[in-house]
PQR file with spaces between the fields and no chain letter, atoms N, CA, C, O and H, PARSE charges and radii, in Angstrom:
ATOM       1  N    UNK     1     191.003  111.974  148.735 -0.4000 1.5000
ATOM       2  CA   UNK     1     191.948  111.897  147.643 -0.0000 2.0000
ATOM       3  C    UNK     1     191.155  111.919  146.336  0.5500 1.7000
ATOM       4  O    UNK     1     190.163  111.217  146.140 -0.5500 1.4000
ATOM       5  N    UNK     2     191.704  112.830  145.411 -0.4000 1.5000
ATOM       6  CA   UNK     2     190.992  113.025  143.987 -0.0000 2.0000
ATOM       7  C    UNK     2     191.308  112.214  142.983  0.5500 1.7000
ATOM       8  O    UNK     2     192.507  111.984  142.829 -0.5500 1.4000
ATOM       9  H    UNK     2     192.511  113.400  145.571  0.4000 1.0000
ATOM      10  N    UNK     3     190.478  111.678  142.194 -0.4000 1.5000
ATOM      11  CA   UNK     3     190.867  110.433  141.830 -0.0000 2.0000
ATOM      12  C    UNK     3     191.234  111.100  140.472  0.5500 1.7000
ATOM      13  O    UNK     3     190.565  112.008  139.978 -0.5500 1.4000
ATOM      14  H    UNK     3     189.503  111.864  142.318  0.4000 1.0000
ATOM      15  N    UNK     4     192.784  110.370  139.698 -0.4000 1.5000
ATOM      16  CA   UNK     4     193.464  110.705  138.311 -0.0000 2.0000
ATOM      17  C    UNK     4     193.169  109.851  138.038  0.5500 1.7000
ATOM      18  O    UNK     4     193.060  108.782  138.640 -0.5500 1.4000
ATOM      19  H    UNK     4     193.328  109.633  140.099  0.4000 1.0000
ATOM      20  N    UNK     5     192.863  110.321  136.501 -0.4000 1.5000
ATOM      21  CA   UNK     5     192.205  109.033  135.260 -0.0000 2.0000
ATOM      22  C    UNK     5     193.844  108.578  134.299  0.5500 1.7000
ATOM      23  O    UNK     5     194.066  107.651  133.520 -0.5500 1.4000
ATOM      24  H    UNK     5     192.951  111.189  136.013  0.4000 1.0000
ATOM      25  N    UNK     6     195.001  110.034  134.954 -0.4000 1.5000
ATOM      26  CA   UNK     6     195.949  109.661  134.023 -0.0000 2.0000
ATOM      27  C    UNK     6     197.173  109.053  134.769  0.5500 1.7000
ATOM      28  O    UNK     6     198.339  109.172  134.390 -0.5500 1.4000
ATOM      29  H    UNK     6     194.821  110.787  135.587  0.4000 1.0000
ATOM      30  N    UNK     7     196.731  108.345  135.944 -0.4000 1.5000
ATOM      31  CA   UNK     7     197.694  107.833  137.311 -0.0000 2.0000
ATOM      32  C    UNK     7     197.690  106.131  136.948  0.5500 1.7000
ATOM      33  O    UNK     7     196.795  105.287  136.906 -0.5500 1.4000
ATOM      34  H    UNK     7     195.784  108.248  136.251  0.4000 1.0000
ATOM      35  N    UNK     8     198.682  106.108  136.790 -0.4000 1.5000
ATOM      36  CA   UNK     8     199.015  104.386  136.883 -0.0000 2.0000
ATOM      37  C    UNK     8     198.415  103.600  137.675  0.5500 1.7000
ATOM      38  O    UNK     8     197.996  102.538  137.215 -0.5500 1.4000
ATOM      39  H    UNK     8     199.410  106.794  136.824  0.4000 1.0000
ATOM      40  N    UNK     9     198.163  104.000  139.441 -0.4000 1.5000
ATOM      41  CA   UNK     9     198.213  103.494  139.976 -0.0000 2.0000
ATOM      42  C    UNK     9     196.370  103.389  140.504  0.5500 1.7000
ATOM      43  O    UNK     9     195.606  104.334  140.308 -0.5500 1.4000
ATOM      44  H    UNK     9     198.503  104.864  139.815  0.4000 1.0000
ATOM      45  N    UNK    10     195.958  102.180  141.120 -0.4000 1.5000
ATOM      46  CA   UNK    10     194.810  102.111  141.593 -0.0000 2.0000
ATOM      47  C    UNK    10     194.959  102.670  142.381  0.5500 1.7000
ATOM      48  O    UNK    10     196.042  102.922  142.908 -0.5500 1.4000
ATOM      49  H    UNK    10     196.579  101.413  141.280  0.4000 1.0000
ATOM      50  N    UNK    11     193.342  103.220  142.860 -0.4000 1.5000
ATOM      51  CA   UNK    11     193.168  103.735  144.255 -0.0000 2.0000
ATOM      52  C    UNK    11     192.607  102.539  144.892  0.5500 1.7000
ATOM      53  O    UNK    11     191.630  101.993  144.381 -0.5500 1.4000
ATOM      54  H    UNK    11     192.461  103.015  142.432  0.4000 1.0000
ATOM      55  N    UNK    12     193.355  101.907  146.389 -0.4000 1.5000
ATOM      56  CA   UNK    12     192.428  100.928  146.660 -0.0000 2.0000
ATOM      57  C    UNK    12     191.753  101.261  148.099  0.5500 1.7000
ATOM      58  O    UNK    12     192.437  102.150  148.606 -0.5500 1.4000
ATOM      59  H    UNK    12     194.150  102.351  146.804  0.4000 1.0000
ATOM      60  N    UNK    13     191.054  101.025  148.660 -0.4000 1.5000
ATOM      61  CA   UNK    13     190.401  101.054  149.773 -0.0000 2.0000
ATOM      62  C    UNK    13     191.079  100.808  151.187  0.5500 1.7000
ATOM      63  O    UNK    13     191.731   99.790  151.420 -0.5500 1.4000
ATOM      64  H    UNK    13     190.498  100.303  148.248  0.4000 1.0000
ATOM      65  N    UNK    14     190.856  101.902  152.184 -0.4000 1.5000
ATOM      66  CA   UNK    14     191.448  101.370  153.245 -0.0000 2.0000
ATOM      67  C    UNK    14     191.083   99.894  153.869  0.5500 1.7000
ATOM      68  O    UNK    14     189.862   99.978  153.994 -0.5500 1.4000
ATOM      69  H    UNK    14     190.326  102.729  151.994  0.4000 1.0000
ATOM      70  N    UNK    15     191.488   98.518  154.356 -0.4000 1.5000
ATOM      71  CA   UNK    15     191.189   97.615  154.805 -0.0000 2.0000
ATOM      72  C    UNK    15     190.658   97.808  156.544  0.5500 1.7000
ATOM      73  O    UNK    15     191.348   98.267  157.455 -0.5500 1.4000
ATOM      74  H    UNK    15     192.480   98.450  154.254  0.4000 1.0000
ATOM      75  N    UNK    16     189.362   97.347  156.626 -0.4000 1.5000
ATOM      76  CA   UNK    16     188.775   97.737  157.748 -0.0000 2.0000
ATOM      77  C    UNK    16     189.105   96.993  158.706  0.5500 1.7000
ATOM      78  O    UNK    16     188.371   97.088  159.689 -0.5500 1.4000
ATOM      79  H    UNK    16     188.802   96.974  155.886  0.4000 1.0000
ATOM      80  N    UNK    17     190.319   95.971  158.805 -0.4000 1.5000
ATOM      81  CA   UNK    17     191.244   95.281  159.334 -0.0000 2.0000
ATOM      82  C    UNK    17     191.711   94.017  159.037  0.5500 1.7000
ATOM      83  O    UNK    17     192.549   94.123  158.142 -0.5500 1.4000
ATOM      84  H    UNK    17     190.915   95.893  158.005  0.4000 1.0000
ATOM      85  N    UNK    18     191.566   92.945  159.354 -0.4000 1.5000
ATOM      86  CA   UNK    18     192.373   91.534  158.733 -0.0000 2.0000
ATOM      87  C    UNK    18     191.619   90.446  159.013  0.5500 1.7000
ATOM      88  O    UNK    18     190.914   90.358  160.018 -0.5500 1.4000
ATOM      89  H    UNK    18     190.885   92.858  160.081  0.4000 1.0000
ATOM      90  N    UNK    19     191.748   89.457  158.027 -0.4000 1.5000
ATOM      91  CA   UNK    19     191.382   88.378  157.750 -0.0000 2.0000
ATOM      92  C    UNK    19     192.350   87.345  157.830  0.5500 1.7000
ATOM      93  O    UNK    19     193.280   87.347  157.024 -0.5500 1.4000
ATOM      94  H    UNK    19     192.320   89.529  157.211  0.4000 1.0000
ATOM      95  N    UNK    20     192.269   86.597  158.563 -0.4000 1.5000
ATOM      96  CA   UNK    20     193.405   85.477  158.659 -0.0000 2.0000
ATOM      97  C    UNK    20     193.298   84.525  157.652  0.5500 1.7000
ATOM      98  O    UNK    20     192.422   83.660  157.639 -0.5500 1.4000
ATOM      99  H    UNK    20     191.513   86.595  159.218  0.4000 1.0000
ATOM     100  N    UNK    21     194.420   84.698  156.556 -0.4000 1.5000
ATOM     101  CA   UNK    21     194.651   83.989  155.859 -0.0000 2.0000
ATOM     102  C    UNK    21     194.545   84.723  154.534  0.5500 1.7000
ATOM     103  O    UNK    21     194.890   83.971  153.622 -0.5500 1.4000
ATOM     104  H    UNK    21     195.131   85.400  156.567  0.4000 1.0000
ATOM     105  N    UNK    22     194.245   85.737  154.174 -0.4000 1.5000
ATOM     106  CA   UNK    22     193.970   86.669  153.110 -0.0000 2.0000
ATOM     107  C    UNK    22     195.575   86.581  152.495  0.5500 1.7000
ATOM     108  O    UNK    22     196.633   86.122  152.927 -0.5500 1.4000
ATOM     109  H    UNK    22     193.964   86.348  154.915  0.4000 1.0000
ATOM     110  N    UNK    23     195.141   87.293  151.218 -0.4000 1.5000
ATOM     111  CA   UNK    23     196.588   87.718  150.372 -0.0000 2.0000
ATOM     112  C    UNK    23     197.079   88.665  150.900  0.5500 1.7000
ATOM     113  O    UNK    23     196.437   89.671  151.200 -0.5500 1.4000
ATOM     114  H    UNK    23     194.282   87.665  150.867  0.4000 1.0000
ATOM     115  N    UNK    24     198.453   88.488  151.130 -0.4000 1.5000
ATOM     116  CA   UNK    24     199.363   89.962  151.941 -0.0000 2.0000
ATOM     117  C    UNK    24     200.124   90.463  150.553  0.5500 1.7000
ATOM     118  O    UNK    24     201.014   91.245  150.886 -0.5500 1.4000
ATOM     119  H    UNK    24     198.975   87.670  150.886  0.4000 1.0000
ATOM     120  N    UNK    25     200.090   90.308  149.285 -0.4000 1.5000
ATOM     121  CA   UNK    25     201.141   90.296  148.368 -0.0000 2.0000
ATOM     122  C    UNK    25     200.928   92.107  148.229  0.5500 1.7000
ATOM     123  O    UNK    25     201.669   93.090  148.216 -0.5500 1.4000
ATOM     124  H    UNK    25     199.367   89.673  149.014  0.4000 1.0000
ATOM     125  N    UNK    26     199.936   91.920  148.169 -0.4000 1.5000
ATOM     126  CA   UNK    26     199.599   93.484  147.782 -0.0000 2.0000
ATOM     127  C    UNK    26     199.542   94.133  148.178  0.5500 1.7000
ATOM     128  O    UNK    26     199.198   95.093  147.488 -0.5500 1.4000
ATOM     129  H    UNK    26     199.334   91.122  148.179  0.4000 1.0000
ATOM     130  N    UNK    27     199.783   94.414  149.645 -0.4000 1.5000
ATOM     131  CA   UNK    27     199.873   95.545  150.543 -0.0000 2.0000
ATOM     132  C    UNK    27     201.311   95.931  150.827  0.5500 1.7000
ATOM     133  O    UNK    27     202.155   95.085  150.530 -0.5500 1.4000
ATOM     134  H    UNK    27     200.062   93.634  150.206  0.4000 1.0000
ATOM     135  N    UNK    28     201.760   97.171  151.399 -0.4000 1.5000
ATOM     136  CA   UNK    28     203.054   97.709  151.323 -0.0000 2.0000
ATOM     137  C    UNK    28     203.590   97.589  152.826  0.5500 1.7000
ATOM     138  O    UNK    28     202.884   97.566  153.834 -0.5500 1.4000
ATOM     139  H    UNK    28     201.074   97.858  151.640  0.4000 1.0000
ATOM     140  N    UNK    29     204.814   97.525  152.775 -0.4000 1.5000
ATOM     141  CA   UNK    29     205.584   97.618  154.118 -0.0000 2.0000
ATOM     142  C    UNK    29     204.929   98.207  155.529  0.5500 1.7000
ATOM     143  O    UNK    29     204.973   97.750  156.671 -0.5500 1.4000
ATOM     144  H    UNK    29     205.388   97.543  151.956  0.4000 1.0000
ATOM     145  N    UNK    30     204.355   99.308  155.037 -0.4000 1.5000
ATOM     146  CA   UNK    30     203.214  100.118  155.746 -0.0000 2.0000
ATOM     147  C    UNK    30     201.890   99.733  156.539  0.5500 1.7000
ATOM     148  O    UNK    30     201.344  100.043  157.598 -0.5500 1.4000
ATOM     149  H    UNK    30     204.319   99.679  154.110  0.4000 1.0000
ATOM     150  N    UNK    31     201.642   98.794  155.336 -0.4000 1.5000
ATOM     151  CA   UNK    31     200.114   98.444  155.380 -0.0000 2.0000
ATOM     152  C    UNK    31     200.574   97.483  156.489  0.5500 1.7000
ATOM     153  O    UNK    31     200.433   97.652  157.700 -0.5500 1.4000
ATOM     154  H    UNK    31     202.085   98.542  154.475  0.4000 1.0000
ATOM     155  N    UNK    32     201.416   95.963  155.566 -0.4000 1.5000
ATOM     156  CA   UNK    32     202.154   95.254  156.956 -0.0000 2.0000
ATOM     157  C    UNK    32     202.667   95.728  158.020  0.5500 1.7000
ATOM     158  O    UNK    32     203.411   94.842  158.439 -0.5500 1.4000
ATOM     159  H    UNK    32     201.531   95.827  154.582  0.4000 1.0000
ATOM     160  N    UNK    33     202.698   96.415  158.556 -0.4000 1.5000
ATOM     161  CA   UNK    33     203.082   97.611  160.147 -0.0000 2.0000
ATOM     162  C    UNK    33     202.073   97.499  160.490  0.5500 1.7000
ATOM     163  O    UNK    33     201.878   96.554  161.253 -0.5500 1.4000
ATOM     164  H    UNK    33     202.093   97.135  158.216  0.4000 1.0000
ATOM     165  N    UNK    34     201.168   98.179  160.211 -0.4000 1.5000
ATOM     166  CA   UNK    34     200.043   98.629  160.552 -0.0000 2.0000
ATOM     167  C    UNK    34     199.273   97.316  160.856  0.5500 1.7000
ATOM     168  O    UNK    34     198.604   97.370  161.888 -0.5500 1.4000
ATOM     169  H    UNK    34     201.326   98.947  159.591  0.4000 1.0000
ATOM     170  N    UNK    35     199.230   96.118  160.152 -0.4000 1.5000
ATOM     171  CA   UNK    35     198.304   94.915  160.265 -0.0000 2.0000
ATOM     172  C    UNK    35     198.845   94.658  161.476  0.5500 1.7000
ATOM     173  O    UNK    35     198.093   94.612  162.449 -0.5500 1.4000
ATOM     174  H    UNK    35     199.773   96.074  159.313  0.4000 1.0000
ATOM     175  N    UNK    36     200.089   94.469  161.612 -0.4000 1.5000
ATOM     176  CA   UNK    36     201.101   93.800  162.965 -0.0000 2.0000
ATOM     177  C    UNK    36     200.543   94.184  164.129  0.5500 1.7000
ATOM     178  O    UNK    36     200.064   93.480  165.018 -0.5500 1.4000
ATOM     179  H    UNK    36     200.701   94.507  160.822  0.4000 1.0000
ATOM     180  N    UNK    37     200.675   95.785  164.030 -0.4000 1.5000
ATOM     181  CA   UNK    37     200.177   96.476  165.238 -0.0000 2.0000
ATOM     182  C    UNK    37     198.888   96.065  165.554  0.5500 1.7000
ATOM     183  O    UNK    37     198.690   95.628  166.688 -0.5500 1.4000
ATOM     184  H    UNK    37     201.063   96.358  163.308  0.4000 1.0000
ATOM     185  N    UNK    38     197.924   96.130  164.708 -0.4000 1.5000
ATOM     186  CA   UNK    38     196.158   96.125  165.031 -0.0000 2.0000
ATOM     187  C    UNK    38     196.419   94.944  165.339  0.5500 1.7000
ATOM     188  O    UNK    38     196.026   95.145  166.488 -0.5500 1.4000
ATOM     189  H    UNK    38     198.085   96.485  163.787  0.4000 1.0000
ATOM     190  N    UNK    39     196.871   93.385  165.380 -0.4000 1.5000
ATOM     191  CA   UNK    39     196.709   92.317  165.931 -0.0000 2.0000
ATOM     192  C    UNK    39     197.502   91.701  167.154  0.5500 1.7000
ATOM     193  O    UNK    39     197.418   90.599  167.696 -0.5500 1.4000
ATOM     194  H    UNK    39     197.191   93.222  164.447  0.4000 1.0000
ATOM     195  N    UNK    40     198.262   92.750  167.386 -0.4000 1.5000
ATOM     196  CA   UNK    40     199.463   92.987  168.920 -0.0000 2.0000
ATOM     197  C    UNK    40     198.396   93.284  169.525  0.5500 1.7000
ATOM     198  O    UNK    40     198.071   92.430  170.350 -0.5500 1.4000
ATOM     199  H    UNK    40     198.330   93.645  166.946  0.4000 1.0000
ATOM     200  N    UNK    41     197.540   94.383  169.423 -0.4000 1.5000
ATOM     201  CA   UNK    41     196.489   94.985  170.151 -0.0000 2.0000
ATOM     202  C    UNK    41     195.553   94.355  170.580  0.5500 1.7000
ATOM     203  O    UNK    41     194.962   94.349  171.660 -0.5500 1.4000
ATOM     204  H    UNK    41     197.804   95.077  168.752  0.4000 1.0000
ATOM     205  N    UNK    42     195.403   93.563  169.224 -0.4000 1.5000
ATOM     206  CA   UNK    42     193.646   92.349  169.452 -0.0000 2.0000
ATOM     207  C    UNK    42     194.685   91.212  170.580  0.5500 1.7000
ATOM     208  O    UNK    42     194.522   91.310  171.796 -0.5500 1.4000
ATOM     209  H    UNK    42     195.884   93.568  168.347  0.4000 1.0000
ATOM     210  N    UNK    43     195.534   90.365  170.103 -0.4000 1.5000
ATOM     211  CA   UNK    43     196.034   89.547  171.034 -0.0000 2.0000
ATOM     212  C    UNK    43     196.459   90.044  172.500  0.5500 1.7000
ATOM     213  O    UNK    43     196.580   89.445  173.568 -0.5500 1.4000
ATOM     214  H    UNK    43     195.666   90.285  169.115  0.4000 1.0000
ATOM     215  N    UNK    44     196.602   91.123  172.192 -0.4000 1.5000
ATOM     216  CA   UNK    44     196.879   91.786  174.424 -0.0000 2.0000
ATOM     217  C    UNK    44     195.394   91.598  174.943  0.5500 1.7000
ATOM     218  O    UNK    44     195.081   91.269  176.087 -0.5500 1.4000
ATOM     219  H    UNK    44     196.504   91.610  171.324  0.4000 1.0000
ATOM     220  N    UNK    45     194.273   91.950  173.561 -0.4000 1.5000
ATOM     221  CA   UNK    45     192.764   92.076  174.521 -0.0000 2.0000
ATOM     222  C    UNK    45     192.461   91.324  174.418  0.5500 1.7000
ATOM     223  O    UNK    45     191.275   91.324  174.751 -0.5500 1.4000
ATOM     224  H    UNK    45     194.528   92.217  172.631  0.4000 1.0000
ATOM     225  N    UNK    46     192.990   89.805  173.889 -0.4000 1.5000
ATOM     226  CA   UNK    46     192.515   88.654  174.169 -0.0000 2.0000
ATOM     227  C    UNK    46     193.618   87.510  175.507  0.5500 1.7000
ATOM     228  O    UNK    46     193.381   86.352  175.850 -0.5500 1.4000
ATOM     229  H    UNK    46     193.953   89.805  173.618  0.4000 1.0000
ATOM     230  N    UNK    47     194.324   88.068  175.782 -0.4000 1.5000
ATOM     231  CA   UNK    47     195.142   87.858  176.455 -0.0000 2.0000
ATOM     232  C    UNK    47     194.275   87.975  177.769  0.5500 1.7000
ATOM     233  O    UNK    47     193.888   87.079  178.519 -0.5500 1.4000
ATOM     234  H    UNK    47     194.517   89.009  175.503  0.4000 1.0000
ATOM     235  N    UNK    48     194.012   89.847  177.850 -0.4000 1.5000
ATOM     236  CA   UNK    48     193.452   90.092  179.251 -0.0000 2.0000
ATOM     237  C    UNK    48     191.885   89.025  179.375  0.5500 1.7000
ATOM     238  O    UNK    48     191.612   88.187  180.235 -0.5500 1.4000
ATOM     239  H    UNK    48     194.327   90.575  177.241  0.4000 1.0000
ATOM     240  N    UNK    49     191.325   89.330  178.537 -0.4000 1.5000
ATOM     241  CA   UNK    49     189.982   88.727  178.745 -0.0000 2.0000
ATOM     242  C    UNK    49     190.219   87.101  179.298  0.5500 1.7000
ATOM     243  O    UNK    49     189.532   86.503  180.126 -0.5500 1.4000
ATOM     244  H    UNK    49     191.546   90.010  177.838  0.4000 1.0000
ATOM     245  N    UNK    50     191.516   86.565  178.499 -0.4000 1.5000
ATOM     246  CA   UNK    50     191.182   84.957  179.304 -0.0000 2.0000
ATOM     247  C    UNK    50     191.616   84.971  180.512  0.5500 1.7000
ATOM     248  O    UNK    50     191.148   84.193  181.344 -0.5500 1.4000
ATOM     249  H    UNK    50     192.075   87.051  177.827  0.4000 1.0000
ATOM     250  N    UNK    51     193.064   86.298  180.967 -0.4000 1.5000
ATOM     251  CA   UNK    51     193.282   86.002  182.644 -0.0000 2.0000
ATOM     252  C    UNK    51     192.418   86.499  183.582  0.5500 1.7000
ATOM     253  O    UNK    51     192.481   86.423  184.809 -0.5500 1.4000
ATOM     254  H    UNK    51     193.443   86.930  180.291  0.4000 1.0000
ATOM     255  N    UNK    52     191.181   87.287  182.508 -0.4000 1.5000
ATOM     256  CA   UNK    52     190.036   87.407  183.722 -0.0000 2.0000
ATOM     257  C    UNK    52     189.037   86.395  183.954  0.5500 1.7000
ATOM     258  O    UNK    52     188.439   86.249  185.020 -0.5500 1.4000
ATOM     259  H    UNK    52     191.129   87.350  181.511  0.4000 1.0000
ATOM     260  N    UNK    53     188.854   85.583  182.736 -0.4000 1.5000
ATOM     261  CA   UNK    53     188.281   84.398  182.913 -0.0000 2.0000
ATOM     262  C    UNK    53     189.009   83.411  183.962  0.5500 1.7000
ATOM     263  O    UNK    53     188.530   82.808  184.923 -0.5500 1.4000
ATOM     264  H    UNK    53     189.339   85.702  181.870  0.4000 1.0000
ATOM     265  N    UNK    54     190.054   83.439  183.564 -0.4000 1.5000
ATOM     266  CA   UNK    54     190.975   82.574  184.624 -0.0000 2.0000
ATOM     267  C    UNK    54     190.443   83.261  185.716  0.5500 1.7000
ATOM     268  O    UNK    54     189.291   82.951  186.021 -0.5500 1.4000
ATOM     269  H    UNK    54     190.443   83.928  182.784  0.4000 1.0000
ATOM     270  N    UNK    55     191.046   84.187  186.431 -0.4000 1.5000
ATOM     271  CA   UNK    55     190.283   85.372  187.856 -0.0000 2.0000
ATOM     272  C    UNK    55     189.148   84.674  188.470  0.5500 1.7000
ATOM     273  O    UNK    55     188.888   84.151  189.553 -0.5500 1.4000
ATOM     274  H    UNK    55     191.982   84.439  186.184  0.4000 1.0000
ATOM     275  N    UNK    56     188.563   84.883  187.311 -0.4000 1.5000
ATOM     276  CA   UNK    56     186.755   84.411  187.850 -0.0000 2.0000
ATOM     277  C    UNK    56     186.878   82.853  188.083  0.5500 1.7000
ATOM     278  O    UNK    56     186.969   82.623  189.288 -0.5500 1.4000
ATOM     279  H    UNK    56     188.774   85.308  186.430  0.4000 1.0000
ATOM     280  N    UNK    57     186.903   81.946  187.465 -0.4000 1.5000
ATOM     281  CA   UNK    57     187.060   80.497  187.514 -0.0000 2.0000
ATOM     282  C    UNK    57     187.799   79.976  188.506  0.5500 1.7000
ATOM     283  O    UNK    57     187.575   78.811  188.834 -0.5500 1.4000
ATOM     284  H    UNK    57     186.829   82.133  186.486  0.4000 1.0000
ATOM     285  N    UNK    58     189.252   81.052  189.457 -0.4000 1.5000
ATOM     286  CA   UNK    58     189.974   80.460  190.371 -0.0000 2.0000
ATOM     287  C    UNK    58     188.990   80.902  192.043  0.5500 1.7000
ATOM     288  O    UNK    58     189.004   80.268  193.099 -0.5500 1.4000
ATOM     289  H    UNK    58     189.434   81.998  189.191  0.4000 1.0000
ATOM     290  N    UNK    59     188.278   82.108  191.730 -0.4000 1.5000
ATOM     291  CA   UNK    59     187.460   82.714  192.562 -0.0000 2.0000
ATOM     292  C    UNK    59     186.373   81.922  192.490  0.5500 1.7000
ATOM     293  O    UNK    59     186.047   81.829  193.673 -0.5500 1.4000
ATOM     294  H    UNK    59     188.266   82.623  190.873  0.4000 1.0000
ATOM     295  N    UNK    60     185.435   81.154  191.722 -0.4000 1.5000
ATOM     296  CA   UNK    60     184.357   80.740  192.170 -0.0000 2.0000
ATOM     297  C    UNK    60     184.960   79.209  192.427  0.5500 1.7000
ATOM     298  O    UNK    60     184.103   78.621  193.086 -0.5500 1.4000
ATOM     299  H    UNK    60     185.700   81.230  190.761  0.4000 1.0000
ATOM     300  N    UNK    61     186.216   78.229  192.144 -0.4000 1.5000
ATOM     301  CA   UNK    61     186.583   77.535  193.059 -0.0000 2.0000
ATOM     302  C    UNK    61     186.829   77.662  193.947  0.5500 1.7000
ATOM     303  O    UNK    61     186.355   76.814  194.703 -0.5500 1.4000
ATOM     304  H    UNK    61     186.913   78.707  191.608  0.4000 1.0000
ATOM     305  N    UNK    62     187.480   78.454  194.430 -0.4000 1.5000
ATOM     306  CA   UNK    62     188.021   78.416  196.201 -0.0000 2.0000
ATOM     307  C    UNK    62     186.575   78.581  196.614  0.5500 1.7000
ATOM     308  O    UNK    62     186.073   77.764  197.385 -0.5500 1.4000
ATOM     309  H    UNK    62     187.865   79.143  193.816  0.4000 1.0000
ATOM     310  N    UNK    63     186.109   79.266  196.293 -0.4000 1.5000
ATOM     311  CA   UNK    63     184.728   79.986  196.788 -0.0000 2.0000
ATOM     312  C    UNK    63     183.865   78.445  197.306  0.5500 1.7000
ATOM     313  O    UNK    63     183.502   78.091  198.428 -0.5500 1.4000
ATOM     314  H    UNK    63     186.516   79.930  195.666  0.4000 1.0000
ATOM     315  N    UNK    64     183.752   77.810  196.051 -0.4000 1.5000
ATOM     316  CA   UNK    64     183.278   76.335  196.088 -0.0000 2.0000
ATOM     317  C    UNK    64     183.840   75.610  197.368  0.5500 1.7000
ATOM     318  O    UNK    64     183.143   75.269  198.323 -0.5500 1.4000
ATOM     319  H    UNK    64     184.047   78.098  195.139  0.4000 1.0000
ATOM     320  N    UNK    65     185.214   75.419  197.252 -0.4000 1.5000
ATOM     321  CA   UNK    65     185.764   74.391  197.944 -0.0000 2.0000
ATOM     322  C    UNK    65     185.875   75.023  199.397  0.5500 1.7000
ATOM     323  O    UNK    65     186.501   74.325  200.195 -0.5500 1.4000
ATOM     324  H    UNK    65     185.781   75.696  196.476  0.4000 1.0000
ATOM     325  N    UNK    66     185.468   76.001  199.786 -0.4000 1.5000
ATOM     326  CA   UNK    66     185.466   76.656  201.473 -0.0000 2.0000
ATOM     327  C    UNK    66     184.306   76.340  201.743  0.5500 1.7000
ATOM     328  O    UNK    66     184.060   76.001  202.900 -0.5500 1.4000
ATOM     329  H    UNK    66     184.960   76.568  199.137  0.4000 1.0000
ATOM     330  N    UNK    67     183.149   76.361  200.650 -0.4000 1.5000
ATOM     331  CA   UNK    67     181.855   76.389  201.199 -0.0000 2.0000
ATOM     332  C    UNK    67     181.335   74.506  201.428  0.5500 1.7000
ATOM     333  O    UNK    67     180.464   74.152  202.223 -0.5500 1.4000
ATOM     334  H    UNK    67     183.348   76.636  199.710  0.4000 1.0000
ATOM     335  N    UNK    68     182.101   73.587  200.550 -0.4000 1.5000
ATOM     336  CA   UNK    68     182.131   72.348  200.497 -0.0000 2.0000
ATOM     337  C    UNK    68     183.235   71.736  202.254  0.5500 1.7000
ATOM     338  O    UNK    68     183.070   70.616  202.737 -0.5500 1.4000
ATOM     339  H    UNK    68     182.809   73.875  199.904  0.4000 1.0000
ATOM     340  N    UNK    69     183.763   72.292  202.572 -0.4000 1.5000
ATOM     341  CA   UNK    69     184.147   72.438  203.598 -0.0000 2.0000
ATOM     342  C    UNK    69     184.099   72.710  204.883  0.5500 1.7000
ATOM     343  O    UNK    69     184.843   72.385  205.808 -0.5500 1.4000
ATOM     344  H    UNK    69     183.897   73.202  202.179  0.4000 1.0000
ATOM     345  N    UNK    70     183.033   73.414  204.835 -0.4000 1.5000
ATOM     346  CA   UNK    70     181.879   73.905  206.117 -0.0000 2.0000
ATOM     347  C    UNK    70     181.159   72.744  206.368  0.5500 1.7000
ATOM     348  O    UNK    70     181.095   72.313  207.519 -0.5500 1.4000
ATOM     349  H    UNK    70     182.428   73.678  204.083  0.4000 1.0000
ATOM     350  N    UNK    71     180.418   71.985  205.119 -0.4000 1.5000
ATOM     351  CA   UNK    71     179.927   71.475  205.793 -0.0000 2.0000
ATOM     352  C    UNK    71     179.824   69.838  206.274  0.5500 1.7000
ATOM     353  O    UNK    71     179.078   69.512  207.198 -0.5500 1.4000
ATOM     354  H    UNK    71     180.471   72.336  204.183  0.4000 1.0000
């Protein structure tokens, strides 16, 4: 985008994503869409990562408690 010296408006920078707790005043309906989405996304991949932690943690108990059991 070519920048006008006789344009009202700033040019501002795309945001390289979000900061929790930042000013939202200034961004447009758009921008808020767009933030929503990119943190739907981060919270699903933080979602999966803890039910694989969970996965692993229910697997190396049983694992534990069969082998505590043998003997």
């Amino acid at each position: 985008m070519a920048f006008d010296p006789f344009s009202d408006e700033r040019v501002r920078p795309a945001p390289k994503g979000h900061d929790l707790g930042e000013d939202l005043s200034s961004l447009s309906i758009e921008e808020l869409d767009e933030r929503i989405s990119l943190l739907e996304r981060e919270i699903g991949r933080l979602r999966e990562a803890r039910e694989s932690k969970e996965n692993t943690r229910a697997a190396a108990s049983a694992f534990f408690r069969t082998e505590a059991a043998r003997s």
